[in-house]
Residue frames relative to the residue before (quaternion, step in Angstrom):
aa qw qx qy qz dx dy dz
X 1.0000 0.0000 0.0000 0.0000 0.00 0.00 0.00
X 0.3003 0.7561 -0.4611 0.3545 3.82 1.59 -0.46
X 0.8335 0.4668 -0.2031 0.2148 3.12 0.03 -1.89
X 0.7897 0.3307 0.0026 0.5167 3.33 1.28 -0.88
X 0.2821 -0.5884 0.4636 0.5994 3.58 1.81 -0.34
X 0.7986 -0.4020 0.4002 0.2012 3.86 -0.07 -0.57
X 0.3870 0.7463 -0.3827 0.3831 2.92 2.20 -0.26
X 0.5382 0.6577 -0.3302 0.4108 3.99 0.69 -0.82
X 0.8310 0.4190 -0.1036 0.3510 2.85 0.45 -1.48
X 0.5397 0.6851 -0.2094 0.4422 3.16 1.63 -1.03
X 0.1635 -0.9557 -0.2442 0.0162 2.86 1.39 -1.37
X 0.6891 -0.2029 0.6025 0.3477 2.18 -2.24 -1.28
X 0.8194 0.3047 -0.2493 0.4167 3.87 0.98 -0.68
X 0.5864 0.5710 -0.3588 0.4487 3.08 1.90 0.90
X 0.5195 0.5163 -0.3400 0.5898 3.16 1.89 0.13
X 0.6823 0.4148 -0.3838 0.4638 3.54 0.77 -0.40
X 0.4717 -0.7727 0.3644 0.2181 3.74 0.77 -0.64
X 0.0870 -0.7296 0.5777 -0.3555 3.08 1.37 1.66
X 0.1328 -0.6236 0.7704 0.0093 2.97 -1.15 1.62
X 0.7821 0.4985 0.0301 0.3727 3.94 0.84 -0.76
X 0.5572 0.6728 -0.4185 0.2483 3.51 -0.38 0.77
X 0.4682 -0.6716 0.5415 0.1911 3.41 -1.70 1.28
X 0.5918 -0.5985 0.4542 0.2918 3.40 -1.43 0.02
X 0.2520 -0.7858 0.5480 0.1367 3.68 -0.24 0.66
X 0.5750 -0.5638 0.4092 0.4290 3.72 -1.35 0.16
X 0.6902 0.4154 -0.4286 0.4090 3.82 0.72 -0.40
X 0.5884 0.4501 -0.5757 0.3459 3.69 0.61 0.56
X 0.5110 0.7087 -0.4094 0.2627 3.23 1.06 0.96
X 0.3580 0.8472 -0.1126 0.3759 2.07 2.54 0.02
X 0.6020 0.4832 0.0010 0.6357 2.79 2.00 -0.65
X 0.0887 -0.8859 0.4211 0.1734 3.40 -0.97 1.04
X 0.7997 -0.5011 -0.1352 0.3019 2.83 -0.98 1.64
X 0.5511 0.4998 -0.3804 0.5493 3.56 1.43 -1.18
X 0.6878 0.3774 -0.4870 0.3838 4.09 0.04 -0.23
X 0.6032 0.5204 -0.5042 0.3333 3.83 0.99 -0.93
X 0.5261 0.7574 -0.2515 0.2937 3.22 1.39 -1.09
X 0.8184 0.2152 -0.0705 0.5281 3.34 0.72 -0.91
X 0.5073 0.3568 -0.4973 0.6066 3.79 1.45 0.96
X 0.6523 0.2380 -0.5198 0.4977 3.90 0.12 -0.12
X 0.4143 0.6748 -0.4495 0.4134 4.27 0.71 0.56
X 0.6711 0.4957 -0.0148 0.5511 3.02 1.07 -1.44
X 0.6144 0.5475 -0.1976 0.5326 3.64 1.05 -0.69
X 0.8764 0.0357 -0.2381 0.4170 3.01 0.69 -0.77
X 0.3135 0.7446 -0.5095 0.2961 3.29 0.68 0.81
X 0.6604 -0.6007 0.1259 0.4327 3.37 -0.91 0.64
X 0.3011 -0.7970 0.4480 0.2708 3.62 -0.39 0.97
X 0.9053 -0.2375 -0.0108 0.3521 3.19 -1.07 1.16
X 0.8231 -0.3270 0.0007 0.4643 3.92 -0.56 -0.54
X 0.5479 -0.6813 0.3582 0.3276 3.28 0.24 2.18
X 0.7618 0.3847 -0.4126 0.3185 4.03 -0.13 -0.43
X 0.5756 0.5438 -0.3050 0.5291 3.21 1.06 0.13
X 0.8791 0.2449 -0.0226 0.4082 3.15 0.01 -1.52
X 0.1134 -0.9007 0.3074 0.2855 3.49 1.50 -0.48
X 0.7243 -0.2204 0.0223 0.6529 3.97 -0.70 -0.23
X 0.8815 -0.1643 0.3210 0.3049 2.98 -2.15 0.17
X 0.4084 -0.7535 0.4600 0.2320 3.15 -1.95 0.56
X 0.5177 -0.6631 0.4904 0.2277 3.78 -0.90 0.42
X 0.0786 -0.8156 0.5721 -0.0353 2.98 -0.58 1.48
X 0.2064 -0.9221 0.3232 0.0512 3.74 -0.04 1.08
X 0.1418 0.8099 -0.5690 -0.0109 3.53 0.02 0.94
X 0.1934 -0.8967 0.3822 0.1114 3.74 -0.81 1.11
X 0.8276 0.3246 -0.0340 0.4566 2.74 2.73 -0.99
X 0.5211 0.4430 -0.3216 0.6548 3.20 1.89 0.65
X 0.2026 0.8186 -0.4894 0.2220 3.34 0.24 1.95
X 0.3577 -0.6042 0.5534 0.4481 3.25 1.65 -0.45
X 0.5761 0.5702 -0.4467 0.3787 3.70 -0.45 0.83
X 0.8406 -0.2792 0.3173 0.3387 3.41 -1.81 0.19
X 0.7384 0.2985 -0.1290 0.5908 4.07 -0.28 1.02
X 0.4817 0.6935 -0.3604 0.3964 3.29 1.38 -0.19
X 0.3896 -0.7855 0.3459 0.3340 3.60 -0.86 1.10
X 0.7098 0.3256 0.1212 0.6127 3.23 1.89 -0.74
X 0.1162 -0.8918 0.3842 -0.2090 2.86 -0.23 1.77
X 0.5693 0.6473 -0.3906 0.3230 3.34 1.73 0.26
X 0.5253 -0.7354 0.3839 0.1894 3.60 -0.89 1.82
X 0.6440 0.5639 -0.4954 0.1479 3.52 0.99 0.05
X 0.3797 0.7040 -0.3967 0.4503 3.34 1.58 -0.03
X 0.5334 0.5430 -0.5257 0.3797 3.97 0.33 -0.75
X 0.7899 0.2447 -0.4874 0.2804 3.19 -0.76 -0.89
X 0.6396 0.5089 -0.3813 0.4319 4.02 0.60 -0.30
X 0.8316 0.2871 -0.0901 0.4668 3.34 0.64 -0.77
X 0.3570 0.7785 -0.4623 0.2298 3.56 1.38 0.44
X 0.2011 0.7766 -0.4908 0.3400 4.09 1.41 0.01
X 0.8342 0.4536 -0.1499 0.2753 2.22 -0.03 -1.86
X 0.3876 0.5048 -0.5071 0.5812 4.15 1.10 0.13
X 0.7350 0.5284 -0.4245 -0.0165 2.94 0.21 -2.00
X 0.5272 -0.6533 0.4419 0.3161 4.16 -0.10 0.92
X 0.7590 0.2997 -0.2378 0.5267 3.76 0.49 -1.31
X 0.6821 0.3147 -0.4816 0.4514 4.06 0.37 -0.24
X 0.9046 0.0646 -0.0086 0.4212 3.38 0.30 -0.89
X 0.0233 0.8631 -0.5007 -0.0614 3.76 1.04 1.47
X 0.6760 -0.4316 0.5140 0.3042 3.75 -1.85 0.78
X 0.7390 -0.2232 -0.0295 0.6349 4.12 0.84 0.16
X 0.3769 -0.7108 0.5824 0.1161 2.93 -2.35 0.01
X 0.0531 -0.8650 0.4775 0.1450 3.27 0.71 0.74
X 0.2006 -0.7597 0.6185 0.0118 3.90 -0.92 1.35
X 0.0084 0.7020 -0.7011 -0.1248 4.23 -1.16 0.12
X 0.7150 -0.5289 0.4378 0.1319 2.47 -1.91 1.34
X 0.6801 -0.5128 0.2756 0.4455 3.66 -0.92 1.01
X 0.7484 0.4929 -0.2792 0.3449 3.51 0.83 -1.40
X 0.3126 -0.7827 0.4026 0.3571 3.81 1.62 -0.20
X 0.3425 0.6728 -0.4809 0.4458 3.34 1.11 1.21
X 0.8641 0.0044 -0.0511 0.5007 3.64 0.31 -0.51
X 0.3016 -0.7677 0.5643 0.0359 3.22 -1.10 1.32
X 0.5551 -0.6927 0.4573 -0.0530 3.43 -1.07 1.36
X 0.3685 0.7837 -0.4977 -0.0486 3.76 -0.58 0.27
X 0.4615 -0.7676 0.4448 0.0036 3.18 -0.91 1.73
X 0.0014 0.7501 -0.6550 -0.0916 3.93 -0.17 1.21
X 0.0714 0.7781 -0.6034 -0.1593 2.82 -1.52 -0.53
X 0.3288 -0.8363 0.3262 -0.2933 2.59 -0.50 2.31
X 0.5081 -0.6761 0.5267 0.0862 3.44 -0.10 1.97
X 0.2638 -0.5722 0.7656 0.1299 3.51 -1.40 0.58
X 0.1315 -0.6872 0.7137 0.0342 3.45 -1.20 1.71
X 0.2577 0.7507 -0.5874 0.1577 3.59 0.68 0.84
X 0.4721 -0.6681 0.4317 0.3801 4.17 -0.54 0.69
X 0.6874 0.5380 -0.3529 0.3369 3.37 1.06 -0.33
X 0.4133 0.5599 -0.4938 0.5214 3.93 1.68 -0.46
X 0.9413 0.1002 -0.0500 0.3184 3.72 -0.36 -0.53
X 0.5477 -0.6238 0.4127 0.3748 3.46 -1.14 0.64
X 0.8905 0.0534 -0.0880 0.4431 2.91 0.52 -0.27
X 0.6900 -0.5501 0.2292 0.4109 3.14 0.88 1.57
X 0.8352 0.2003 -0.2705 0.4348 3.81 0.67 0.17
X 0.6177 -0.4740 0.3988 0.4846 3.75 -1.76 0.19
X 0.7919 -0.1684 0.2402 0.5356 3.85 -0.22 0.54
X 0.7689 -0.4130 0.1969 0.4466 3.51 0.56 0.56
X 0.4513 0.6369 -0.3727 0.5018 3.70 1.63 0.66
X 0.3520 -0.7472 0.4932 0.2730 3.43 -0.35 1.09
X 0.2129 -0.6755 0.6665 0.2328 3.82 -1.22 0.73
X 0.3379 -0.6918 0.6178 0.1596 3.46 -0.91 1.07
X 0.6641 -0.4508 0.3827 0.4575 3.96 -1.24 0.68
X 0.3345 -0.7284 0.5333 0.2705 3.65 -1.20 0.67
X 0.4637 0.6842 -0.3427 0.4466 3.68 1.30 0.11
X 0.7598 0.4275 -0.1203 0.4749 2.94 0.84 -1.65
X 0.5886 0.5853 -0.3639 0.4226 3.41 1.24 -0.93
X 0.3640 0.8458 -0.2090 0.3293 3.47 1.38 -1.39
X 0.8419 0.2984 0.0752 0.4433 2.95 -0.43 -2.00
X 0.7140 0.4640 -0.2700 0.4494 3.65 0.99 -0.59
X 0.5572 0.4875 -0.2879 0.6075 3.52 1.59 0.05
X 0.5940 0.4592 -0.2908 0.5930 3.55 0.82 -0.77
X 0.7840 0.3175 -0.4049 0.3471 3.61 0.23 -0.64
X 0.4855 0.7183 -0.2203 0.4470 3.59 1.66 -0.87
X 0.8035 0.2686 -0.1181 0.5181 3.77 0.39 -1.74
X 0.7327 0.2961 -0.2283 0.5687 3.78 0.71 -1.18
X 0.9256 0.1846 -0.2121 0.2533 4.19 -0.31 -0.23
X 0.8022 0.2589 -0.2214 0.4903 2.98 1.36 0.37
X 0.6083 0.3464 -0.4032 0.5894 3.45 1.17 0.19
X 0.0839 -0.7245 0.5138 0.4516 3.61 1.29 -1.08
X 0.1151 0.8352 -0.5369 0.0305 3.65 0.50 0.33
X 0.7232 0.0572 -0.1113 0.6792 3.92 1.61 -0.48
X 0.6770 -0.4887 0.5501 0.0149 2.54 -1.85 -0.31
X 0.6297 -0.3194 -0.0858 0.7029 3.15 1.72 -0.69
X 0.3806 -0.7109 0.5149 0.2908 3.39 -1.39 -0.61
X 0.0852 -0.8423 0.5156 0.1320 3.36 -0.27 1.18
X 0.4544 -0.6754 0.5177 0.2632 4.13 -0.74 0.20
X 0.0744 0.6791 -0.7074 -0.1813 3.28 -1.13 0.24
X 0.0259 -0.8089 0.5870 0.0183 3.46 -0.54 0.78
X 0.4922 -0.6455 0.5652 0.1471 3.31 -2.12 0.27
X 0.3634 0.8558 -0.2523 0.2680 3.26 0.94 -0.40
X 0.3550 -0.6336 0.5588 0.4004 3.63 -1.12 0.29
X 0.8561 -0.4006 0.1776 0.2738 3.73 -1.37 0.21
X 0.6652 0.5648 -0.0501 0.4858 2.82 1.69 -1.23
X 0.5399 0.5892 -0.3404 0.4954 3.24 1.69 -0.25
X 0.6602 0.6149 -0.2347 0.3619 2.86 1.07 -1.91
X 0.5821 0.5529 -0.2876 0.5223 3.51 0.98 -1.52
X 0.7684 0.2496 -0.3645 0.4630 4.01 0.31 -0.93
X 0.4507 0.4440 -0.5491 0.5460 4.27 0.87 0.20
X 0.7343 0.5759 -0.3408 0.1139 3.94 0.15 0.07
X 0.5363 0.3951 -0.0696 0.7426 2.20 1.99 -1.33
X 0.5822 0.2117 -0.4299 0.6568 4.27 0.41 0.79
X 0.5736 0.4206 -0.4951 0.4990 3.78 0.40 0.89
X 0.5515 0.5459 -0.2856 0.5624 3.70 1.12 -0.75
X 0.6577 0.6443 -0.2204 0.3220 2.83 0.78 -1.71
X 0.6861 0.4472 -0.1474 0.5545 3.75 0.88 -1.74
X 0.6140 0.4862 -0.4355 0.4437 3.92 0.62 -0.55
X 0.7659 0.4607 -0.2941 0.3386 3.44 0.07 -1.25
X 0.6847 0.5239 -0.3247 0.3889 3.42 1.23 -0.46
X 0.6884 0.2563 -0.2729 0.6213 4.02 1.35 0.44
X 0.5810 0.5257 -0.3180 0.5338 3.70 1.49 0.56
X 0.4176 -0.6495 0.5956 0.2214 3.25 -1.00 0.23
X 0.6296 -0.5080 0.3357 0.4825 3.83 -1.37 1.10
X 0.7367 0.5956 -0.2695 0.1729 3.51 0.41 -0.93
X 0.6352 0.6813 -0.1179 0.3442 2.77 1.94 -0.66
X 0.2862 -0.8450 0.4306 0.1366 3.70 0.63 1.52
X 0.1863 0.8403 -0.5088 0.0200 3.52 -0.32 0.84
X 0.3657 -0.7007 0.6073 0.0806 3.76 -0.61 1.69
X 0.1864 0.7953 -0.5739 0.0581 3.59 -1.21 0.57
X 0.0948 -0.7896 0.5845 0.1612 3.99 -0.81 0.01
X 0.2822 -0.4839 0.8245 0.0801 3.12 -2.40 0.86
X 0.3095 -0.6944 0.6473 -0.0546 3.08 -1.04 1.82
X 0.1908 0.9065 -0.3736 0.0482 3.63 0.39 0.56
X 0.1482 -0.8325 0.5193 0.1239 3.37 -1.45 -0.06
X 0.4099 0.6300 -0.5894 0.2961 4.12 -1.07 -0.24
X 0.7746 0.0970 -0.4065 0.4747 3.84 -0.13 -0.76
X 0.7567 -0.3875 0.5115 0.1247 2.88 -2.24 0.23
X 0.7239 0.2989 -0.2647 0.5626 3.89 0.89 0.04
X 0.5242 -0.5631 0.5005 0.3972 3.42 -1.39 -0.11
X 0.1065 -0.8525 0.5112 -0.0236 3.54 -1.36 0.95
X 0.2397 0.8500 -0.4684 0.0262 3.25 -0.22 1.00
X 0.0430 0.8312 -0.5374 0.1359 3.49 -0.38 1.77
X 0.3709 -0.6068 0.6847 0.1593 3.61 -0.99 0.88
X 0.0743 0.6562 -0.7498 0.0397 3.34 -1.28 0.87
X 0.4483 -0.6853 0.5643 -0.1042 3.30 -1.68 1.73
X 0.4553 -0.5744 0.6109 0.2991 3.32 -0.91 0.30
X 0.2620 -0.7723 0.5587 0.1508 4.07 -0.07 1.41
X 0.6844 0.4225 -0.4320 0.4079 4.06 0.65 0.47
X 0.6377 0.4793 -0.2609 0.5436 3.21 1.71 -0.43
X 0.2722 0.8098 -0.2894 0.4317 3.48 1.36 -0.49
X 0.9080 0.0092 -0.0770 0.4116 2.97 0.02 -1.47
X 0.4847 0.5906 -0.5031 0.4040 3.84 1.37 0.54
X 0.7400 0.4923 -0.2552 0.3807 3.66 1.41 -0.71
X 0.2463 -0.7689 0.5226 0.2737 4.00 -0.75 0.77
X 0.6556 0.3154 -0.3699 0.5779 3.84 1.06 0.49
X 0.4693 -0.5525 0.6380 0.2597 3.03 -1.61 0.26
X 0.5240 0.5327 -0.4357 0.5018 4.21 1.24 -0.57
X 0.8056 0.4008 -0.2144 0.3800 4.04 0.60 -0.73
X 0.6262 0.4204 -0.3004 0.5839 3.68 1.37 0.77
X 0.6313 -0.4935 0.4956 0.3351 3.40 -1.38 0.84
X 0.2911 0.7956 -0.5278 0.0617 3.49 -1.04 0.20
X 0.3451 -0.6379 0.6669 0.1709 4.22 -0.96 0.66
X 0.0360 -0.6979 0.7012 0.1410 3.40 -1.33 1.21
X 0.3769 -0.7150 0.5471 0.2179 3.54 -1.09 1.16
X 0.0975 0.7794 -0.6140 -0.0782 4.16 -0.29 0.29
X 0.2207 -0.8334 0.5065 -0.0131 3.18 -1.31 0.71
X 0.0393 -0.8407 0.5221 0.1382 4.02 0.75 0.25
X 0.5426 -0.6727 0.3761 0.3341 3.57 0.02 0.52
X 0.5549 -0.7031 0.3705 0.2458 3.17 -1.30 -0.69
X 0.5817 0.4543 -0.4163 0.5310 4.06 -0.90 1.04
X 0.3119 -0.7221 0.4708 0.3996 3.66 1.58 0.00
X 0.3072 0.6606 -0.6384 0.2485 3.71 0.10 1.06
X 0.7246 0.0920 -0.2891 0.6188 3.98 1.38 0.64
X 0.1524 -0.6287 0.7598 0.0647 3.30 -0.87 -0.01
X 0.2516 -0.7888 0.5419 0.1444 3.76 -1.22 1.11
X 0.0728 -0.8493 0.4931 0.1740 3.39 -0.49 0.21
X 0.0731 -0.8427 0.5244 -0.0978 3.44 -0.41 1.47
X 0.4689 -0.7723 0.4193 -0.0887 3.21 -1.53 1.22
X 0.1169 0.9067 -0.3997 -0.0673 3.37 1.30 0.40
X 0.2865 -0.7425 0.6043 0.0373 3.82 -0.98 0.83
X 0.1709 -0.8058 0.5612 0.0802 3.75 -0.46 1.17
X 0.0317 0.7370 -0.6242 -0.2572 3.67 -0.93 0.11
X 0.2363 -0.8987 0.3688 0.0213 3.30 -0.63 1.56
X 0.2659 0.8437 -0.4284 0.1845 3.06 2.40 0.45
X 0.7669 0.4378 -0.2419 0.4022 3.78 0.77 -0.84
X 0.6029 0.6509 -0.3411 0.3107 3.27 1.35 0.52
């Protein structure tokens, strides 16, 4: 996005019809008053409204300025206050299935690894833990407001993160579920360059189960990067317990 401020890119995912999307580390690439006025542009209505309908949703869930934060120094706010701002850039997006039966909530979730940044933040925006961030939405949208149904991630992150957001995604289900209770989920993700597609299990259940169809489990998918793939995924609800 450097090369152009981001205008290309901006776009390019408003002709295609991105209803969705997280922040990555190279829009740090950008300084903040310009990100500011491409995720503006993004979501604004995207070409001929009967088609494509309102604006897109840019989702930020863990650079809020808040409690858990790695970085706490206030001279950054007044430049980088947006990023709170709830209606340009809200902390999730909660979407229902066509049949208005099951209700959806989209994060989208910064990597607070020390290695994305020199100094551990988005241009001077603290990146709160992506675990912790996690589990406070999940407790908020799915067990106490019930507000969905599930909670899907978009994340930045390198693989190994993603893999630990899976298994502390397993992790949060089983703890208001019973053992019996098979639960299938995904981490829509991005950062490496290739396509990735890895199922991650619960490694104590793992080894009591002789399928992979009769355990809980989080597929991580990844479509690389420069849009040379684009995944296309199919999600299936079972709404018997609803």
């Amino acid at each position: 996005p450097s090369i152009d401020f981001g205008k290309g890119n901006i776009a390019t995912l408003k002709s295609v019809g991105i209803t969705h999307a997280c922040l990555g580390n190279h829009e740090a690439d950008l300084k903040l008053e310009v990100l500011k006025e491409r995720i503006s542009e993004f979501s604004m209505l995207r070409g001929d409204s009967s088609r494509h309908g309102k604006g897109a949703t840019v989702i930020n869930t863990n650079m809020r300025y808040g409690k858990g934060t790695k970085n706490d120094d206030s001279s950054s706010l007044s430049s980088s206050s947006w990023l709170c701002n709830s209606s340009l850039v809200p902390p999730y997006s909660i979407i229902t299935t066509p049949c208005q039966t099951v209700k959806v909530a989209l994060l989208g979730l910064m990597s607070d690894e020390s290695t994305m940044f020199r100094d551990g933040t988005f241009r001077g925006v603290p990146i709160s833990n992506v675990l912790t961030t996690y589990e406070e939405y999940y407790q908020k949208l799915v067990v106490e407001e019930k507000l969905v149904d599930f909670v899907i991630p978009l994340t930045h992150q390198s693989l190994k993160r993603d893999a630990e957001l899976a298994k502390f995604m397993l992790q949060q289900h089983d703890a208001i579920h019973d053992d019996s209770d098979i639960h299938k989920s995904l981490i829509i993700g991005g950062h490496e360059h290739y396509k990735i597609d890895k199922l991650v299990v619960e490694q104590d259940k793992e080894e009591k189960s002789d399928t992979l169809s009769d355990q809980s489990s989080v597929r991580i998918l990844k479509s690389g990067t420069n849009a040379n793939h684009a995944s296309i995924i199919d999600i299936e609800f079972d709404i018997s317990s609803k």
